[in-house]
Z-matrix of the N, CA and C atoms (Angstrom, degrees):
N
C 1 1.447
C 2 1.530 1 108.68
N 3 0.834 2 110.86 1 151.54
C 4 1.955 3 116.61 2 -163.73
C 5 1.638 4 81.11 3 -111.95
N 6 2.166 5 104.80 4 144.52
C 7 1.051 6 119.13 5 156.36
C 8 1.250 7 118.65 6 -80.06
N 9 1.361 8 101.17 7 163.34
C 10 1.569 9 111.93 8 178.55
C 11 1.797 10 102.41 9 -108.53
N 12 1.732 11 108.30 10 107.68
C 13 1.457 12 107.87 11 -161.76
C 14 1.499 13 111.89 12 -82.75
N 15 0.941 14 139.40 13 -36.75
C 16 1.636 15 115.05 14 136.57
C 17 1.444 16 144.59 15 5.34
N 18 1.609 17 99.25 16 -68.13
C 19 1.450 18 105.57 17 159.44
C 20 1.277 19 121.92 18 -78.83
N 21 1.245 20 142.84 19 -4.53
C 22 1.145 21 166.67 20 -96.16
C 23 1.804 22 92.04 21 -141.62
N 24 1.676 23 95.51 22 -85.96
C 25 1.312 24 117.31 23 156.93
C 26 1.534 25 111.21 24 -42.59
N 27 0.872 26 137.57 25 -91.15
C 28 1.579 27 137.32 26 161.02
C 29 1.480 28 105.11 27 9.56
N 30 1.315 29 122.93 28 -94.14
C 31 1.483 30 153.57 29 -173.78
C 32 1.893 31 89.60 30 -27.82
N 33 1.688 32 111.95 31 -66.84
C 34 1.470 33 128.29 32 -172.98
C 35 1.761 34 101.51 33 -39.20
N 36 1.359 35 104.05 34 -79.66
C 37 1.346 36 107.93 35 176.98
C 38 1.046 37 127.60 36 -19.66
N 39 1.905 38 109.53 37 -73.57
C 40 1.146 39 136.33 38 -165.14
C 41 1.846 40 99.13 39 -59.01
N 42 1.099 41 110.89 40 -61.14
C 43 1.742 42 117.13 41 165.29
C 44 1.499 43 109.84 42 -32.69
N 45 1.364 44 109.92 43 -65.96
C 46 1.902 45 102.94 44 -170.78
C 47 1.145 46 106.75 45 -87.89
N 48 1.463 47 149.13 46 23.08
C 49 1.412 48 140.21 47 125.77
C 50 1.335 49 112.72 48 -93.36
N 51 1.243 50 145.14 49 -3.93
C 52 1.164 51 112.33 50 140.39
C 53 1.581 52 126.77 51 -72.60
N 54 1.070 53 115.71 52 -26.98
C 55 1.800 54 129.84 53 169.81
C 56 1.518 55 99.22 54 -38.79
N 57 1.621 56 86.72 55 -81.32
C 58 2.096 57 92.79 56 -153.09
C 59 1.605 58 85.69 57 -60.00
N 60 1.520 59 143.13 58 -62.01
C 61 1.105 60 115.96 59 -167.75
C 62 2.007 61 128.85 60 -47.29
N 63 1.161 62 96.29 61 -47.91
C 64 1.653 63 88.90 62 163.39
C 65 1.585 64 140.21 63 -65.37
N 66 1.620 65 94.44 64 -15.35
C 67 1.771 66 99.71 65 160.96
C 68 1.723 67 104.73 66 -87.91
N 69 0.956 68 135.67 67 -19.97
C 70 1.247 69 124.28 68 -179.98
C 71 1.810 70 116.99 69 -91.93
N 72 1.417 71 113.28 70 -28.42
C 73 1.033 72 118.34 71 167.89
C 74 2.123 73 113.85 72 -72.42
N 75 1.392 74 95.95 73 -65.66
C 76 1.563 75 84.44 74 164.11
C 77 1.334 76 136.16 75 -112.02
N 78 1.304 77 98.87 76 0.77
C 79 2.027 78 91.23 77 165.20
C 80 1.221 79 109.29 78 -120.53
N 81 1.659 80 133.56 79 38.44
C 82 1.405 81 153.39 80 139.90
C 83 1.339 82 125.92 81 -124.04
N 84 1.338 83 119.71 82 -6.59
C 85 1.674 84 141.61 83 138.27
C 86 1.726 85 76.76 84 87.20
N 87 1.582 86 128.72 85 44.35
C 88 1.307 87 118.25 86 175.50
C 89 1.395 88 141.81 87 99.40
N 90 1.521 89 93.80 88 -22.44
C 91 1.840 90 123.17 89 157.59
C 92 1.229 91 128.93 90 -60.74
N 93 1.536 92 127.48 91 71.35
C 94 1.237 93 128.21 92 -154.88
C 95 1.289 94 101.80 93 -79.49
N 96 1.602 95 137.74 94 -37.38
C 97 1.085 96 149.94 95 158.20
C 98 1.697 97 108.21 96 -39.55
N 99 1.211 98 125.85 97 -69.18
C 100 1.426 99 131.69 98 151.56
C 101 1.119 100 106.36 99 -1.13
N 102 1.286 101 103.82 100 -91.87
C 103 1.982 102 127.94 101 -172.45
C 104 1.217 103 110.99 102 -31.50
N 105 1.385 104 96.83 103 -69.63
C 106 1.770 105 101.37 104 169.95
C 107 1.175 106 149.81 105 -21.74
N 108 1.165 107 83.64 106 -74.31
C 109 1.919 108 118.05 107 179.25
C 110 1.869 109 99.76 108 -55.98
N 111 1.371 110 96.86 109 -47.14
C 112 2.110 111 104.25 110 173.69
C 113 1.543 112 82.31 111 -42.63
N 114 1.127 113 106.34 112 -66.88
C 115 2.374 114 100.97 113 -139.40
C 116 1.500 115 97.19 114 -69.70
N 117 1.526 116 120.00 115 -7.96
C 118 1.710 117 119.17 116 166.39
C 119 1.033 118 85.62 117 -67.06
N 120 1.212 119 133.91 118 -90.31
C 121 1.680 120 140.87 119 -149.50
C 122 0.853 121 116.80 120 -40.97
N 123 1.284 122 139.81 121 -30.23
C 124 1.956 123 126.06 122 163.10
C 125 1.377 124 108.84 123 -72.26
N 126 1.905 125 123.37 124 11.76
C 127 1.561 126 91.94 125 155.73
C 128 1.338 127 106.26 126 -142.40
N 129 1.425 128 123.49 127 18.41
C 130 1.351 129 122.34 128 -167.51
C 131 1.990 130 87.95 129 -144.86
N 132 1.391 131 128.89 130 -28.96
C 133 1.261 132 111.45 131 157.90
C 134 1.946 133 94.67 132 106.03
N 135 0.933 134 107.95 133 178.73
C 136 1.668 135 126.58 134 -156.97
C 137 1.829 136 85.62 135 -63.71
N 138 0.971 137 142.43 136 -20.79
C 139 1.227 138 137.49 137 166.47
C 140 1.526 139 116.97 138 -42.74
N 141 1.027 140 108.67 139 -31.96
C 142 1.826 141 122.22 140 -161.65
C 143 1.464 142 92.48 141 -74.87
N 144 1.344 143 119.81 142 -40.70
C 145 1.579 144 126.83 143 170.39
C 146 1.564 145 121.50 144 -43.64
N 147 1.108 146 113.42 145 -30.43
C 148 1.704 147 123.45 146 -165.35
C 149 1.664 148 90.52 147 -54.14
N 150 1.376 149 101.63 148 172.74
C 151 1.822 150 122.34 149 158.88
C 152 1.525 151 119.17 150 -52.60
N 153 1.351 152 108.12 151 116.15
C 154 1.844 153 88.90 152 174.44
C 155 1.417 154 70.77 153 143.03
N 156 1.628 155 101.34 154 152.24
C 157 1.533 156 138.90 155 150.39
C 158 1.478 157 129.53 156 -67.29
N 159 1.119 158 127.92 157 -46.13
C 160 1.211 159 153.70 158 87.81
C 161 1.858 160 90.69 159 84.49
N 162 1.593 161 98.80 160 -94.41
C 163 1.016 162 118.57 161 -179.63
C 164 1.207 163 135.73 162 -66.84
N 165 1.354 164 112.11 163 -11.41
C 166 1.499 165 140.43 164 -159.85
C 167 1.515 166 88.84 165 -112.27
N 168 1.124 167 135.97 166 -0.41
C 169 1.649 168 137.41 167 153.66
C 170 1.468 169 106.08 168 -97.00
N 171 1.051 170 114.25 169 -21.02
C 172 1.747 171 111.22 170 -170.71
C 173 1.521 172 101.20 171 -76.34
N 174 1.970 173 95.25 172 -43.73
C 175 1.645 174 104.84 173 -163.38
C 176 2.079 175 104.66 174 -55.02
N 177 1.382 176 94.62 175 -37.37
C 178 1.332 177 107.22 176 -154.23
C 179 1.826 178 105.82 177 -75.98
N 180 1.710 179 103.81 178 -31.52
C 181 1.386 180 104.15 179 157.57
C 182 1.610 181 115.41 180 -57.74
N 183 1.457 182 117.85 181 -56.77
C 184 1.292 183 111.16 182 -177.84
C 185 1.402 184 111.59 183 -40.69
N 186 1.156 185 95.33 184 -59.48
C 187 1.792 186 108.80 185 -155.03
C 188 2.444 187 98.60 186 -55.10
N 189 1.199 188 99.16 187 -42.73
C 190 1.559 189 95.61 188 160.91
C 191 1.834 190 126.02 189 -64.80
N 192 1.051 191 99.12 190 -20.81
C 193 1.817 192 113.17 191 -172.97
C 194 1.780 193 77.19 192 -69.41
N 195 1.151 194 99.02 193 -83.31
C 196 1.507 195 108.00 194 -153.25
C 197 1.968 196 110.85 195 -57.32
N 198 1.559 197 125.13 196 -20.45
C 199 0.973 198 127.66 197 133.78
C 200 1.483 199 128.21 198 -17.64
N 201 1.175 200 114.66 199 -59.43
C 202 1.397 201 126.94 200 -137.31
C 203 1.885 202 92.06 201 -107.94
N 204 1.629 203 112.49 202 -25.65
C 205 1.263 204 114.74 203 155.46
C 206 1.613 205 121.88 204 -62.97
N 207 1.098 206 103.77 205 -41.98
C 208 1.700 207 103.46 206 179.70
C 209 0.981 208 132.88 207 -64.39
N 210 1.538 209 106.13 208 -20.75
C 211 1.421 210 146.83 209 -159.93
C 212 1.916 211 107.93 210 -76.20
N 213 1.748 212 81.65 211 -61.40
C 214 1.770 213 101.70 212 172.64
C 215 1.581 214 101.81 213 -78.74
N 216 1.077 215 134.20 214 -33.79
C 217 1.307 216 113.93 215 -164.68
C 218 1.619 217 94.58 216 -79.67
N 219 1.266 218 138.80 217 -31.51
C 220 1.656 219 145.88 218 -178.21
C 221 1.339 220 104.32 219 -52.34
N 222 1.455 221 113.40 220 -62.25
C 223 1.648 222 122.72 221 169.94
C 224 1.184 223 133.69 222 -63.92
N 225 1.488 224 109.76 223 -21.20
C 226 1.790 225 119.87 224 159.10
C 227 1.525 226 120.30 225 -34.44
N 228 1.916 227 86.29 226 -67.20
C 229 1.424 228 105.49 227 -163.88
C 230 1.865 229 119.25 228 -113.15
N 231 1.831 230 91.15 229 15.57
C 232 1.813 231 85.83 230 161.33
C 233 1.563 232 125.82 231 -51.99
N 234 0.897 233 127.33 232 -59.66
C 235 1.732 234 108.46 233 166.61
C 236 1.271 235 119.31 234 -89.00
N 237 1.545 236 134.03 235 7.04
C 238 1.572 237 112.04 236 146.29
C 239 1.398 238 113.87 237 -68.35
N 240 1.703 239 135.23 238 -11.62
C 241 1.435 240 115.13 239 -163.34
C 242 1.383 241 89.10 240 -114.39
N 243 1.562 242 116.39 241 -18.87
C 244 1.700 243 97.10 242 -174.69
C 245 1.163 244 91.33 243 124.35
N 246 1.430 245 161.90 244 -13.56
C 247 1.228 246 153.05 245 -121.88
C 248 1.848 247 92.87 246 -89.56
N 249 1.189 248 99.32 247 -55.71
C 250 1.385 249 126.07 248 -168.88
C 251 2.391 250 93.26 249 -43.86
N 252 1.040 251 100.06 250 -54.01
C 253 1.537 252 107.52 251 169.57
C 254 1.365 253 118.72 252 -55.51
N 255 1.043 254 121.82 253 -35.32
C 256 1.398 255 116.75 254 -142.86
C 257 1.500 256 100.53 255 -96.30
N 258 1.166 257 135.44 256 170.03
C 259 1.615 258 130.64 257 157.18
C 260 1.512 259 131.16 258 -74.59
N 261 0.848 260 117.72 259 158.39
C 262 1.219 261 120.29 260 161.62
C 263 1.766 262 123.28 261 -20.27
N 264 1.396 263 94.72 262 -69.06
C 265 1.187 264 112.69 263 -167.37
C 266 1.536 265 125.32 264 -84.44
N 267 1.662 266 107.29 265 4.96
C 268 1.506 267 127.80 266 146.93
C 269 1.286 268 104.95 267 -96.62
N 270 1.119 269 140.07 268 -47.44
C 271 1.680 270 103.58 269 -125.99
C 272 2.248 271 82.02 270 -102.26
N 273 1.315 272 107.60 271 -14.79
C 274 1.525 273 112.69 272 -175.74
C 275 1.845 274 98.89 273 -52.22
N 276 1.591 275 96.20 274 -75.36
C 277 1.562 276 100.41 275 -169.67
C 278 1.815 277 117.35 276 -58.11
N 279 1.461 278 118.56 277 -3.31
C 280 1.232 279 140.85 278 178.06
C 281 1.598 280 118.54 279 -74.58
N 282 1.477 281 93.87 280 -60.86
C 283 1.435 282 124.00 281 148.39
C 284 1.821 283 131.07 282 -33.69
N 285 1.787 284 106.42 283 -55.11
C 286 1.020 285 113.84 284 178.29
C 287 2.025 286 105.27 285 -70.18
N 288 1.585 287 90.88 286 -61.74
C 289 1.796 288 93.15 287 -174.16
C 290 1.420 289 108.75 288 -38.46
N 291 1.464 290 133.05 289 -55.30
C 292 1.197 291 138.74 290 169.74
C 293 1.343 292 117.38 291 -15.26
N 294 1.905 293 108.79 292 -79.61
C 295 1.461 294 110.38 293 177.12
C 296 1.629 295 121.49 294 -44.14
N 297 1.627 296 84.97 295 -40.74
C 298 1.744 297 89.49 296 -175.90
C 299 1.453 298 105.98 297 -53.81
N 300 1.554 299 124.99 298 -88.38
C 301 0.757 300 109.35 299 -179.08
C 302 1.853 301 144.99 300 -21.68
N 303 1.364 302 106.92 301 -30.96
C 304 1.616 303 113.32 302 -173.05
C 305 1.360 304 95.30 303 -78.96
N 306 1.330 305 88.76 304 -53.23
C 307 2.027 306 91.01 305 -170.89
C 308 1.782 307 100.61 306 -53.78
N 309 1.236 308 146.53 307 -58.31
C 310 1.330 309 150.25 308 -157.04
C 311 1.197 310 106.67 309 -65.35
N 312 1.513 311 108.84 310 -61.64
C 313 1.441 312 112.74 311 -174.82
C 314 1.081 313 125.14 312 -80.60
N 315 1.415 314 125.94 313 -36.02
C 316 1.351 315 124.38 314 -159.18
C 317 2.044 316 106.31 315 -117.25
N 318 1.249 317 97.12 316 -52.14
C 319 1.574 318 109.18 317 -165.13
C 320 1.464 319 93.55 318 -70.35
N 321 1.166 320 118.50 319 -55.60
C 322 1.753 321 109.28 320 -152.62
C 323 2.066 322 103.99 321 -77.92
N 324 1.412 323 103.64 322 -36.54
C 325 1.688 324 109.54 323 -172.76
C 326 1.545 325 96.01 324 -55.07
N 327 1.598 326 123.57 325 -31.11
C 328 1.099 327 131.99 326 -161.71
C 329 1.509 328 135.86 327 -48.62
N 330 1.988 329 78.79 328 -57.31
C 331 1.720 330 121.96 329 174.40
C 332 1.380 331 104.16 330 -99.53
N 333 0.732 332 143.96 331 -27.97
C 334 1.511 333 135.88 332 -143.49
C 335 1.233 334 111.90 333 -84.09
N 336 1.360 335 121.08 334 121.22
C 337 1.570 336 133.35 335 174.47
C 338 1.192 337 122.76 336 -89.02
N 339 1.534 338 119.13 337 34.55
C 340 1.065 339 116.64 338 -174.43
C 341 1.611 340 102.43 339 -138.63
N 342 1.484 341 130.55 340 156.21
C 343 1.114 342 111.27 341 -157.15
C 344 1.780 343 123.80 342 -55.16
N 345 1.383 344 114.13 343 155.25
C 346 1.853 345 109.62 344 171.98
C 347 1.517 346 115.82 345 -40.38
N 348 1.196 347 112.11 346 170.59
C 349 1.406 348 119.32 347 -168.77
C 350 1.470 349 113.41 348 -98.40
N 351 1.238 350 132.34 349 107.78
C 352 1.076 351 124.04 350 -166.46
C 353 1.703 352 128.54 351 -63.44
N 354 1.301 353 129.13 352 165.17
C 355 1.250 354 116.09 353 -135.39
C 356 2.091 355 88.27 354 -87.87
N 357 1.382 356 92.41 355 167.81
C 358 1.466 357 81.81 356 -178.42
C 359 1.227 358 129.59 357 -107.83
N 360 1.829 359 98.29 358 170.24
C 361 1.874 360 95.66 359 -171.43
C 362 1.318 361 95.70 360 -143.31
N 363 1.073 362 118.58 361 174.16
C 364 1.334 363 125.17 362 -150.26
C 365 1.100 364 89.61 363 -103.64
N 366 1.630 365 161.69 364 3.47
C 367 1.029 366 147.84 365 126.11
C 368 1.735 367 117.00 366 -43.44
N 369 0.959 368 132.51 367 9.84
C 370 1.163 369 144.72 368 -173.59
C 371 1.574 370 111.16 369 -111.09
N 372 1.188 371 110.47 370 -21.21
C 373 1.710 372 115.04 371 170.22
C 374 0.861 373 127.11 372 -94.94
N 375 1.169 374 135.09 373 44.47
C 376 1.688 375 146.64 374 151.02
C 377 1.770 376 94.58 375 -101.98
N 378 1.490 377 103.37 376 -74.72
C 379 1.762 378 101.93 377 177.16
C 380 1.655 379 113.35 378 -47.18
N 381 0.964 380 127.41 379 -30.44
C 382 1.716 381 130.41 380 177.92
C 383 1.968 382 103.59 381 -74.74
N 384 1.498 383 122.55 382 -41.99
C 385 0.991 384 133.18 383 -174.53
C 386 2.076 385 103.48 384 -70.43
N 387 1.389 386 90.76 385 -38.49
C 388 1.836 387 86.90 386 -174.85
C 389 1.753 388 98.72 387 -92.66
N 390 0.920 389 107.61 388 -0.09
C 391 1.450 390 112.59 389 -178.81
C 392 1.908 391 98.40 390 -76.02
N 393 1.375 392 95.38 391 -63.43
C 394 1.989 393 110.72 392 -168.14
C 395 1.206 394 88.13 393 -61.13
N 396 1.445 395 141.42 394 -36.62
C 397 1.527 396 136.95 395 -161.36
C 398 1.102 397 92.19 396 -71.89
N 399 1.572 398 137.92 397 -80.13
C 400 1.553 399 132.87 398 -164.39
C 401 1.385 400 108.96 399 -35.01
N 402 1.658 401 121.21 400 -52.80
C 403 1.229 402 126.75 401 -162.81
C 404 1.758 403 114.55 402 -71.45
N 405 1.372 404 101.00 403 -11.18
C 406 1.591 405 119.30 404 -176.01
C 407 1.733 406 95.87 405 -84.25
N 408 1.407 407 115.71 406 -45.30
C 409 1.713 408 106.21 407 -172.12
C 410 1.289 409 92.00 408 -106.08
N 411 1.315 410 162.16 409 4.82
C 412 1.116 411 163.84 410 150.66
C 413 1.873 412 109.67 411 -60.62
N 414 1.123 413 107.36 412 -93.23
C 415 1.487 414 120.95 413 176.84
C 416 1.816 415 102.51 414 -75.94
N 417 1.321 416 133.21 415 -62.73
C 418 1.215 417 103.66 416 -152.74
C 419 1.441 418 118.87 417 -88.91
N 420 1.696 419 110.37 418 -11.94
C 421 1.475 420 112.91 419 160.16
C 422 1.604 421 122.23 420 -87.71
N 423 1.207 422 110.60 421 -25.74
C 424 1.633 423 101.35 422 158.17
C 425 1.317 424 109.10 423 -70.24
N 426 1.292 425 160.77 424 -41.97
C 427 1.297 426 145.70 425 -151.61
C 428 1.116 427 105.05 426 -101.76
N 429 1.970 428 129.78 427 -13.87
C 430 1.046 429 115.22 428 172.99
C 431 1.830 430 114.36 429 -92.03
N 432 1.251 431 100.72 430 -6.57
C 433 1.256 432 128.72 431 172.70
C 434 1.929 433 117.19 432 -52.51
N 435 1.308 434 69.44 433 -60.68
C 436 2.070 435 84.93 434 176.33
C 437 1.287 436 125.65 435 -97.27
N 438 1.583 437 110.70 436 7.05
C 439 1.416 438 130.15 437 179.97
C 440 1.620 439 92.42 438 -47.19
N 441 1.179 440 120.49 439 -77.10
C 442 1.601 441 138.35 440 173.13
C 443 1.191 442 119.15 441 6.27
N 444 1.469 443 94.39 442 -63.00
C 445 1.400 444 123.50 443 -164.52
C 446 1.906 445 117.57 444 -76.72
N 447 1.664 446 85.85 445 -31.25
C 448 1.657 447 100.06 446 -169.76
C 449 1.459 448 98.95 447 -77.13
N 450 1.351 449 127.45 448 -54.46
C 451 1.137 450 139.32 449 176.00
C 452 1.367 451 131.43 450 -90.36
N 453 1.846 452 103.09 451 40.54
C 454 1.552 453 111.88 452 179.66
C 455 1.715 454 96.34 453 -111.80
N 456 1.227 455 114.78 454 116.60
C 457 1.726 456 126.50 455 172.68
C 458 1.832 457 99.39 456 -26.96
């Protein structure tokens, strides 16, 4: 079935503003500059931190780049994984753990110019738990949201 790239685009957007806005509202307690300047720093490094706005446009490009990847890779493989079957209320939080995981483990340790990730402790799973949650109503309930729409003739 062919997308409809319109909605496509739509879905992307609508997905990575709810994202960066819910990490900046509650896992930057409101520091949009904060937020930012972080998603600079996994590709330009503790520099992104300095004084200036600057970076906090770079972060916010990134943070849409990599949006807009999740976006296409979600719509690739909605009916190779089943998405198209599944409910809401699987395939969303399925969706979110997914990104999490790639982005944590694999994608960000990858690129990231900022120091390695330190080893883990289980004080770390509340922030990892509200982390997969955003990314669960962020990316996997918006995109399963507009699935409809992308793939309506």
């Amino acid at each position: 079935m062919k997308a409809n790239i319109k909605w496509v685009v739509i879905a992307w957007l609508t997905a990575g503003a709810i994202d960066i806005l819910s990490a900046i509202l509650i896992l930057g307690k409101g520091n949009a500059l904060g937020v930012l300047k972080y998603v600079a720093s996994g590709l330009i490094g503790k520099s992104a931190f300095e004084p200036g706005v600057q970076t906090a446009f770079l972060g916010l490009g990134v943070h849409f780049f990599v949006a807009a990847f999740w976006t296409l890779i979600y719509y690739s493989f909605y009916f190779k994984v089943g998405f198209d079957r599944l409910p809401f209320w699987i395939s969303a939080p399925m969706t979110g753990l997914f990104i999490f995981l790639m982005m944590g483990f694999v994608i960000n340790p990858s690129i990231s110019q900022v120091a390695p990730r330190k080893p883990f402790t289980v004080s770390q799973l509340p922030n990892m738990a509200l982390n997969a949650f955003i990314l669960a109503y962020a990316f996997g309930g918006t995109l399963k949201y507009f699935a409809s729409k992308v793939y309506s003739s």
